[in-house]
N, C-alpha and C positions, 0 to 999 in steps of 0.2 A: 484315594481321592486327593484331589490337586485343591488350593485356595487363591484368591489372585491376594498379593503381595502388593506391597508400595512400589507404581516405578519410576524409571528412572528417566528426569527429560533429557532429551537432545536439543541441540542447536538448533539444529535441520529436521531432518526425517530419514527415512530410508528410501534408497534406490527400488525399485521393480527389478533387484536382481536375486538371482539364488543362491541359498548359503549365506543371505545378507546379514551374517551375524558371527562374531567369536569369543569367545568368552575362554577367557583363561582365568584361574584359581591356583597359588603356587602353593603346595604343603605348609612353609611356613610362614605363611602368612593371611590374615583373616580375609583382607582386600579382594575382590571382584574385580574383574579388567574384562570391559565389554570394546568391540570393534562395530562398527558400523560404515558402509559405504554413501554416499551420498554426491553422484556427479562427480565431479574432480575433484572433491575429498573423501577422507577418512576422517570419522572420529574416533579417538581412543580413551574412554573415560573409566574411571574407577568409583569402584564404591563401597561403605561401609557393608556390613554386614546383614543390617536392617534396609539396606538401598538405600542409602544417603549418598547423595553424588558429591564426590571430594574434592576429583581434578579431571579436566577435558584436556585433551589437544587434537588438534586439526593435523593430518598430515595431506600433503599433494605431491604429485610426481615432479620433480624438479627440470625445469626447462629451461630454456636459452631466454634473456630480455625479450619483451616484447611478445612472446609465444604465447599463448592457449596451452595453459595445462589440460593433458588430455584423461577421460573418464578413467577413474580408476573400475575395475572390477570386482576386486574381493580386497577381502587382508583378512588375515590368519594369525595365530599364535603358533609356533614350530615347536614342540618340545622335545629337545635332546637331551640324551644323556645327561650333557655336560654343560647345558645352556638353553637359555630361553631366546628366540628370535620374534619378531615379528615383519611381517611378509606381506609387500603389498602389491598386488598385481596392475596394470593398465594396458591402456591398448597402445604405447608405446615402449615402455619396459618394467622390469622387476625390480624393484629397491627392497631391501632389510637393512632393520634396527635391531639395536636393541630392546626389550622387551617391553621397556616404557614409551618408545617413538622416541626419547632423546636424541640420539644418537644415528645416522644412517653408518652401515660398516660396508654396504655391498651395494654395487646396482649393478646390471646386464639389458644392454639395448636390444631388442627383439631384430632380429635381422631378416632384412625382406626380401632378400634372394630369392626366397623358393616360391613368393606369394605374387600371384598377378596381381593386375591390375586392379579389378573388381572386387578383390579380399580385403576384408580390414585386419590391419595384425592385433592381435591383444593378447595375455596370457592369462588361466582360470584355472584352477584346481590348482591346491596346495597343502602337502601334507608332508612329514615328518617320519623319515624311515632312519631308525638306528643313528648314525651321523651322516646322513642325507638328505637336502631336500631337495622334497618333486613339483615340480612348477607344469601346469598344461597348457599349451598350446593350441592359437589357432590354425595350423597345418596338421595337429593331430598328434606332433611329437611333443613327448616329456622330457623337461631340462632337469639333468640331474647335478645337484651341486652338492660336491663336499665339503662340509662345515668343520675347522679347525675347532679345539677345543678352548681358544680364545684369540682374540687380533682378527683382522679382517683380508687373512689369507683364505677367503672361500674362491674357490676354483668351479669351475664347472666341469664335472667329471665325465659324464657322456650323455648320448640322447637318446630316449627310448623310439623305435616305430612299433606299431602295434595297433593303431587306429586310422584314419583314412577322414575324418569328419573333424570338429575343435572338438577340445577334451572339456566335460562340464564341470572332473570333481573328481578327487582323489582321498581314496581314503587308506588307512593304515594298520594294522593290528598291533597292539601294543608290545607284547613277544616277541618280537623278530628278533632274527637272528637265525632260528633253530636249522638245521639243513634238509632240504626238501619242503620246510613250509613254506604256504602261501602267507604274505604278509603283507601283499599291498595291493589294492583293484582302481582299477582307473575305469572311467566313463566319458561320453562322446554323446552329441548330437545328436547319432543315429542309432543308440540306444545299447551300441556295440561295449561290452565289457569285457578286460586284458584283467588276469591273476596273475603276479608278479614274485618272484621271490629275490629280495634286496641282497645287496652283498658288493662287493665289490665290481663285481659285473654282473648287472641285474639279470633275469633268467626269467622267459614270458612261458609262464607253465599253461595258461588254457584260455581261450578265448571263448567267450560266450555270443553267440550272435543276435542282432537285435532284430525288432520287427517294428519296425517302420514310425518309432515314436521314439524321442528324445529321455535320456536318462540323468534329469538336473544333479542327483544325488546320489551316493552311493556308499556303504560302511560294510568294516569288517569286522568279525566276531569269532573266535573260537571257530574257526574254518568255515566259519558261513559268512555268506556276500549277503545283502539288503540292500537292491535297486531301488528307488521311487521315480516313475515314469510320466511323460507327459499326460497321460489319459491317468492320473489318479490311481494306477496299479502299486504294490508294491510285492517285487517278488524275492524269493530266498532262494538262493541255490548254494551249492555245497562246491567249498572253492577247490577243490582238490579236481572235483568231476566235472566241474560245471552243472549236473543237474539241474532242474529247474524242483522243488520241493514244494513251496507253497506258493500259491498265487489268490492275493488279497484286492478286491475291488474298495479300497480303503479311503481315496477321497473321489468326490463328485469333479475336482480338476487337477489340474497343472499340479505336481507334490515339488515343491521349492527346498526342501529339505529335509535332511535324516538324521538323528543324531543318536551314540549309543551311550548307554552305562553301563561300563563294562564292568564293575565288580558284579550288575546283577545280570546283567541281558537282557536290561530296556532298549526298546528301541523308540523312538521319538520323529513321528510323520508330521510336517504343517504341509501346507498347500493353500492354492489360491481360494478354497472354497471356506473359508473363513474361520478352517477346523484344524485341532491338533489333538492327534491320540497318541497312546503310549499306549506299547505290546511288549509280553515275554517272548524272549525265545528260547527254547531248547531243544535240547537233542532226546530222543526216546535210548533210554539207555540198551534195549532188548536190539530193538531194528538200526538204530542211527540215525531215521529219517528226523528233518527239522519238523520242530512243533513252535507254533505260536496261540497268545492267549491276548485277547482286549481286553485292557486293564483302563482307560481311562480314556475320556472324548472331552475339549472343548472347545466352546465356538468363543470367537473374540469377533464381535456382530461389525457387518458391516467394512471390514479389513478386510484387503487383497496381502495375506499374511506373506515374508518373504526371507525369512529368516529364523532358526529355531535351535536354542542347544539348551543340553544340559548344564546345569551349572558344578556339578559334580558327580564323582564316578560311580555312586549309589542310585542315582538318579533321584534323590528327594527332593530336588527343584530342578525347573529348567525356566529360559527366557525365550520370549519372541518378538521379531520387530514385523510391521506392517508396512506398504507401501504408504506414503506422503502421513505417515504417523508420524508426529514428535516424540514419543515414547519408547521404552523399551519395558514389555510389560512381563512380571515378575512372577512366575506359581511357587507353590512347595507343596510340598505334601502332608496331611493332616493326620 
């Protein structure tokens, strides 16, 4: 059982986007660092332990005088080996800080060679492979950059194809490295899901094909994928096969977000229908088929919810943000 917590206001509120949330927790240190989108900013604020909000900052994608900052999309916390980033995406280009927003160390202009007329550019999904980050695209490709272990010699390493639609969401297993694992799943528009194995030269081990619905979300676990789909499905398949394993009628809409805890194998569904649950998942030790278990449902009344994470790798709390909500509202477990 989950309890609602003290939370934490915002300035603003949150965007109508997905994933509209990130929360990083450093080992040592007590502090919370939550991210939030909202139009052509980012907030990035921290908090005590009990949700006391300490410090905020605004970030916006930096422009020429006189220009319109354009919509940001997401921001992320990176965590590498050997450093903490954070990653803000827009429909113009990519900027990274350091992990407080102080600092920007990197940006990369979106380039619109390849995009007509009628496209908008933007980039969405961002995730943290070993010393790489994966940035998704609205043509479908993912920008791969390599992250020095300090100074702001990040490079862009190569570009994944593998998708054909804009990419929604990238997600990563914390492992990586091993050879022949899967370690990384990307998602798209048209529901299409790429198993990736990271490395120096990234390697597209399986493609899962979609059917005809959008895949806002998507997490990996101990060789299982966890999609959440625009009809409120959420399926598991086995990232080695692609299999499809379980298939869960889990929310009544749109699922805006997934989130896992890996020391236990929670998994964490919000979506537009006002609801968030947490599920187990495992593996049947006899057969290896996935199994999943309903551990907890709640409703935050009246919220078109848009954003959802853990706030640690046990999953004993997590946070959610709601569209045109001031708040960022706080559970734990009891």
């Amino acid at each position: 059982m989950y309890r609602r917590e003290r939370s934490i206001p915002l300035r603003g509120s949150a965007a109508a986007l997905s994933n509209n949330l990130s929360v990083l927790q450093l080992p040592a240190s007590d502090l919370m660092h939550f991210g939030v989108v909202h139009g052509p900013s980012a907030q990035i604020l921290s908090s005590a332990p009990g949700g006391m909000p300490l410090a905020q900052r605004q970030l916006q994608v930096k422009v020429g005088v006189g220009v319109s900052p354009p919509l940001i999309t997401q921001v992320h916390w990176c965590v590498l080996p050997f450093r903490v980033l954070l990653v803000l995406t827009s429909h113009r280009r990519i900027q990274m800080y350091e992990s407080d927003g102080s600092l920007m160390v990197y940006w990369h202009a979106l380039d619109s060679g390849d995009a007509s007329s009628a496209q908008t550019l933007f980039a969405r999904g961002i995730a943290a492979s070993v010393h790489f980050i994966c940035v998704g695209t609205w043509s479908g490709r993912i920008l791969v950059f390599d992250i020095p272990a300090k100074g702001t010699n990040i490079v862009l390493n190569e570009e994944l194809a593998g998708h054909q639609t804009p990419i929604t969401d990238i997600a990563t297993e914390r492992a990586q490295g091993q050879d022949g694992v899967a370690d990384m799943v990307t998602a798209d528009d048209s529901g299409v899901l790429c198993v990736w194995r990271s490395g120096t030269v990234f390697t597209l081990l399986t493609r899962i094909p979609g059917f005809g619905v959008p895949c806002p979300s998507v997490q990996l676990w101990q060789g299982m994928v966890a999609a959440g789909y625009g009809n409120g499905q959420v399926r598991l398949y086995d990232a080695t096969t692609g299999a499809l394993h379980v298939q869960i009628s889990a929310h009544a809409r749109t699922i805006c977000a997934l989130d896992l805890a890996p020391e236990v194998g929670k998994l964490l569904s919000a979506a537009e229908d006002t609801f968030v649950h947490i599920w187990k998942l495992s593996r049947n030790p006899e057969s290896g088929s996935i199994e999943v278990e309903h551990c907890h449902g709640e409703c935050v009344s009246d919220t078109q919810l848009c954003g959802a994470r853990f706030c640690d790798p046990s999953g004993c709390s997590f946070a959610v943000t709601g569209y045109d909500l001031a708040e960022i509202l706080r559970f734990s477990s009891v």
